[in-house]
N, C-alpha and C positions, 0 to 999 in steps of 0.2 A: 190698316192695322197698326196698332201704335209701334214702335221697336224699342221695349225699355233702354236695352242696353245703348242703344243710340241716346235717347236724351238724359241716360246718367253721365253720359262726358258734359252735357252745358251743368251741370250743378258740382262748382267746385267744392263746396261743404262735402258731399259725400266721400269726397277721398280723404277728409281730415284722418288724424288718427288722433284719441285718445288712449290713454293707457295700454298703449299697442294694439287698440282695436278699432277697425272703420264705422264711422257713426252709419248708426242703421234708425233712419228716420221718422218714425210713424205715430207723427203729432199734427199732420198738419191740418188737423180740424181747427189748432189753436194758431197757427201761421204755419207758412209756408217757406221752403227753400227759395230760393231766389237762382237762377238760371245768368249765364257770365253775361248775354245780351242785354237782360235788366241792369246788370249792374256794372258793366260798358257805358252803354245810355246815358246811366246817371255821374258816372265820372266823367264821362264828354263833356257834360254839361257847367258841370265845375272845371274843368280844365278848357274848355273852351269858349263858353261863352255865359257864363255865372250873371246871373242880372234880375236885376223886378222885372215882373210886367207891366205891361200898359203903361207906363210910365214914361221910357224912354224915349226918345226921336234920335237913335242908334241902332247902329245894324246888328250888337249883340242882344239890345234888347230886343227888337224885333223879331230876333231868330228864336230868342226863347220865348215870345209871348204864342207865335203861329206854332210852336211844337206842342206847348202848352195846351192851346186852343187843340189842335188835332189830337189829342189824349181825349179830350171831350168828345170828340165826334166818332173817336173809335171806340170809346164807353155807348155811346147813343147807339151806335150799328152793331156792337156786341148784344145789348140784348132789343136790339130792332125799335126803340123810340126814335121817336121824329130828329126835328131838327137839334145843337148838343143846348138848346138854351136851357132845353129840359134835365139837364146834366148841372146837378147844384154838386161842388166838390165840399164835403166837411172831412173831420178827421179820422172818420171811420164808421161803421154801418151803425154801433151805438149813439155814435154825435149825430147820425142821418136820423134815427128813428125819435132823440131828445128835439129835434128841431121840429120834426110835427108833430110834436106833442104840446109841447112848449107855445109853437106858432098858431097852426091849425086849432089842435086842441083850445087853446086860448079863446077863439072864435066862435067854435064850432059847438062848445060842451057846457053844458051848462048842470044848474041843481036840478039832480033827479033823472037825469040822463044817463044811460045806459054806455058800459066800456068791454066788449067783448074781446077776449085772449084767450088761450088755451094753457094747460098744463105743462105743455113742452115744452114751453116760451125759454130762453134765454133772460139771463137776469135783465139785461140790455131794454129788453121787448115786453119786460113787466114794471119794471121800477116807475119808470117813465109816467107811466099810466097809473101807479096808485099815487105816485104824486101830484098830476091833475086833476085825478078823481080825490084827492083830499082838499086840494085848493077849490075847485067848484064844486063840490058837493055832489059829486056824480060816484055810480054806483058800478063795479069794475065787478065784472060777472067773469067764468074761466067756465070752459070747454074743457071735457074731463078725457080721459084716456084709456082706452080699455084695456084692462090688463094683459087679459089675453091676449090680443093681438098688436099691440103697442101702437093701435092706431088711435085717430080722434074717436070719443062717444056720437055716433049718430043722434040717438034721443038725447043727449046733453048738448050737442050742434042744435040743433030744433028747438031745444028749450031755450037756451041764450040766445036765438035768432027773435025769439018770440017777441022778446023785451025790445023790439026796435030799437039795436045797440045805434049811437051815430058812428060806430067805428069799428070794425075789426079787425083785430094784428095777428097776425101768426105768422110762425115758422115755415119757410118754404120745406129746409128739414131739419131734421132734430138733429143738435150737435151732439146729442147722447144718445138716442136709439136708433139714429141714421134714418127714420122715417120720412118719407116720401110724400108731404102730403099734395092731394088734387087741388092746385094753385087757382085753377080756371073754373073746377065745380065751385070750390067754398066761396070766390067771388061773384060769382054768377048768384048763386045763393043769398049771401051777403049783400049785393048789390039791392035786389028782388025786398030786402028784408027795408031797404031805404038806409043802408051802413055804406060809408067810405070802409077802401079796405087797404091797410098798410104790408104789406107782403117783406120778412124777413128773408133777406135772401144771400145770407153771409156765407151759406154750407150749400147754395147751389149754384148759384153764377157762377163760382170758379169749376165746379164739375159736372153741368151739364147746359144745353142749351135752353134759355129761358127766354121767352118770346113775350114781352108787357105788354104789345097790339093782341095777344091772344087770349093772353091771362087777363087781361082787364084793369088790374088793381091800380089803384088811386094813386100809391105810393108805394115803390120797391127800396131796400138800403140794401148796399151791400160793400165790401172793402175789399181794398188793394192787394193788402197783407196777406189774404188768402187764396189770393188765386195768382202768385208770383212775382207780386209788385212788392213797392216800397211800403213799409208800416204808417202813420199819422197821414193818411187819404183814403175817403171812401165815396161813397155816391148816395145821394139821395135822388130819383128820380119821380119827376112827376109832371104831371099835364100843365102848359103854360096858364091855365086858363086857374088851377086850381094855386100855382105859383104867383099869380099875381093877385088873387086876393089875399095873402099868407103876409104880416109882419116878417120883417127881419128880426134876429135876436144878437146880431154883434151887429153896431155900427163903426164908422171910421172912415179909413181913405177906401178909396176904391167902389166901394157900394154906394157911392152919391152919386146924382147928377148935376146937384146942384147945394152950396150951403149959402146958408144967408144966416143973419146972426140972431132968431126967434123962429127959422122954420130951414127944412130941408126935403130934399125931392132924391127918390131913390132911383139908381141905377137902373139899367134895362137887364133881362135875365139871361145867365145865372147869375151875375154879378155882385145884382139886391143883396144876394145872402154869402159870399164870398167878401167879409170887411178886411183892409190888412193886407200885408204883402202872404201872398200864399204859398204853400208848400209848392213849389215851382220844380224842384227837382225830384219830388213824388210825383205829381201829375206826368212830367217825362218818362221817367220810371213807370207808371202804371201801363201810361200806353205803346210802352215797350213789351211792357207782360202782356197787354190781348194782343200784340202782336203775336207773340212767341205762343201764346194758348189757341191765337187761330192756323199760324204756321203748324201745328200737331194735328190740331181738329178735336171740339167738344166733342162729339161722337164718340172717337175714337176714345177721348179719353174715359169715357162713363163706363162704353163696353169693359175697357179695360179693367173699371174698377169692380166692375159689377164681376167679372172673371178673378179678380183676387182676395174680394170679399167670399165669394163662393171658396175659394179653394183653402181660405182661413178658416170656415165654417166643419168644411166637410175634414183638414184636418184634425181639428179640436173636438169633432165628433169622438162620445166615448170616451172621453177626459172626465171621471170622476169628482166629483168634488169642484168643479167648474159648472157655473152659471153665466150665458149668451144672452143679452135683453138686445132686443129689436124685433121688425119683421121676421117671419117666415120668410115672406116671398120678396125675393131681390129685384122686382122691378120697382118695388115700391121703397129701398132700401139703399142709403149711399153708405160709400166707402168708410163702412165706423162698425166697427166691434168692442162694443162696451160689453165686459162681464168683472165676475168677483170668482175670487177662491174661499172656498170654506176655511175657516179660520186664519186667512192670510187678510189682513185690510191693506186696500188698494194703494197708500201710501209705499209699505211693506214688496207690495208686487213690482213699483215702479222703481224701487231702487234694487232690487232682485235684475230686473230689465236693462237698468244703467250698468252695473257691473258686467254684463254680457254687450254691453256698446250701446242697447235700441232706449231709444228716448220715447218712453209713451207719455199721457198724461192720468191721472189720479187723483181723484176729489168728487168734489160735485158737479162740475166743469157749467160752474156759474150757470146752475138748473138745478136749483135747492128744491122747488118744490115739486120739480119733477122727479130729481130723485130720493127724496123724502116720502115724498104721499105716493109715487106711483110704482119704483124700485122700492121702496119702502128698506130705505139704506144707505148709510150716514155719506157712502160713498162707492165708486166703482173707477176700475181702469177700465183704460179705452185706447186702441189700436184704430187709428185713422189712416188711412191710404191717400195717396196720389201720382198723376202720372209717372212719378219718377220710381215706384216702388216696384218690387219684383216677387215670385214663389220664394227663391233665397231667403230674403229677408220675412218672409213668412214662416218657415222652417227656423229658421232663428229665433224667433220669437216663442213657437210651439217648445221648441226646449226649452226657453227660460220659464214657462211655463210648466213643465215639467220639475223643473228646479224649484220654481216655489214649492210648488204639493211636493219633492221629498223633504224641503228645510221645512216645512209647518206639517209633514205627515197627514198629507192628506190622499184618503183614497189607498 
């Protein structure tokens, strides 16, 4: 069982005080608090041993290239891939998913070929894709969303499988409706349909256990920044075998093996695609956070979300004038409560929210045409959960929410 109050003492942000009030957290679908261990780590590293890697033939550089390299292999054993070669470091799950697009894509896609995504997508997990499908002349088909239940369209899954996509992306879970989706069915699926399948995994690595030998998929991204780590590192993961057909897209120092001066031979993996001195004191940082996220236990922390998402639901029950988009059913449902107030816009709510200390977020949360075509609404706030959150700050937030509907007289 997790023990909040136990690991609100490693997150020194939470005692800040602004305007006499202690910051009350519940953003971190957009980043995360950082824990004194990660950010220990990372000053050791500058105070002790600050260096490139691979580089040196010194014992600081050494010491930071092997903690470096173990950051990888506890990325690898975090979500159960092989050896860490399969561990490509970019600068975050959006740079992971532009690189196979970019790369892969490149290879793989051509005129008249099919690009399957879904409606949930993060801008990150679309953009990408209608810019390869405008460069080759490919045709990016979307997975629709049922209103009702905020899940994927089955008969729109089925139709878009139809067109023998060479690719399917999608969200592990929606940064806006918390949705859950079935990782290992739609691959299976996808696979079966003759589709590579890139699995969005920004909003569930950091809070739940995800298993790539179970799920299947081709290619998982996911970053640092939200499951306790440092900002600018993410991961892109993928099978060695589909890694070493893939272009590189930076070259420079470190991803050679060889230069000569009309040809050049690339690096052994993950290297190829790490060009440049690298975020050296990120990668320390990260694998200080799966450290600290497996010192907790993923378990542990999902139940827990799944018990505070619940108990935001059932208090907000019967709040007039308030609308909850997502699942019904919380197993299929992560720690994210997106709604709107009748005549309050979500900008409006979020600074109602700030005044009372809690930091939400407010907009479209970079999923315009999720929440365009499917909220059918220019915008929504959103209450995001993680280990470190409690009922308190639940109850806190149901009042500022009560404070909106009396300043806009709602209900």
């Amino acid at each position: 069982m997790l023990e909040v109050n136990k690991v609100r003492k490693d997150f020194p942000i939470l005692d800040v005080m602004y305007d006499g009030k202690r910051i009350t957290y519940l953003d971190s679908a957009a980043t995360s608090q950082k824990p004194v261990q990660v950010i220990d780590r990372v000053s050791e590293y500058y105070r002790n041993y600050n260096s490139n890697i691979h580089r040196g033939i010194y014992k600081i550089s050494e010491k930071a290239t092997e903690e470096y390299i173990s950051s990888k292999e506890k990325a690898a054993k975090l979500i159960n891939s092989g050896s860490y070669s399969e561990i490509v470091y970019t600068k975050n799950a959006t740079d992971a998913i532009n690189l196979v697009a970019a790369s892969w894509g490149n290879k793989n896609i051509g005129k008249g070929d099919h690009i399957l995504i879904t409606e949930m997508e993060h801008h990150s997990n679309i953009v990408p894709w209608q810019m390869l499908a405008e460069r080759k002349g490919a045709v990016l088909d979307y997975v629709s969303v049922d209103k009702s239940t905020y899940t994927l369209d089955e008969q729109s899954l089925e139709m878009g499988l139809e067109n023998n996509p060479k690719i399917f992306a999608f969200t592990h879970t929606s940064n806006v409706l918390g949705t859950i989706n079935d990782a290992k069915r739609l691959t299976k699926m996808a696979h079966k349909a003759g589709a590579a399948v890139l699995l969005d995994g920004a909003q569930s690595v950091p809070h739940m256990k995800v298993d790539v030998n179970e799920i299947g998929a081709d290619f998982i991204a996911f970053s640092s920044h939200k499951m306790l780590g440092p900002a600018g590192i993410g991961v892109l993961r993928a099978g060695r075998d589909v890694l070493e057909k893939m272009d590189p897209l930076i070259t420079g120092g470190d991803m050679i093996l060889s230069v000569e001066k009309h040809k050049s031979t690339w690096n052994s993996l993950p290297w190829k695609f790490e060009a440049g001195t690298p975020n050296v004191e990120g990668g320390i940082g990260f694998g200080a956070a799966i450290d600290y996220l497996n010192m907790i236990g993923l378990d542990d922390i999902r139940r827990h979300e799944i018990e505070l998402t619940k108990y935001a639901i059932e208090s907000l029950e019967g709040e007039k004038g308030l609308h909850i988009y997502g699942p019904d059913r919380l197993d299929i449902k992560g720690g994210i409560v997106s709604f709107s107030i009748d005549r309050a816009h979500p900008h409006d709510i979020a600074t109602i929210f700030d005044s009372f200390g809690i930091a939400i977020r407010a907009g479209h949360h970079c999923a315009m045409p999720l929440v365009k075509s499917v909220l059918e609404l220019p915008a929504v706030a959103r209450m995001s959960f993680y280990l470190y959150n409690d009922e308190e700050e639940v109850d806190q937030a149901v009042q500022a929410i009560k404070k909106v509907k009396e300043i806009f007289h709602v209900g």
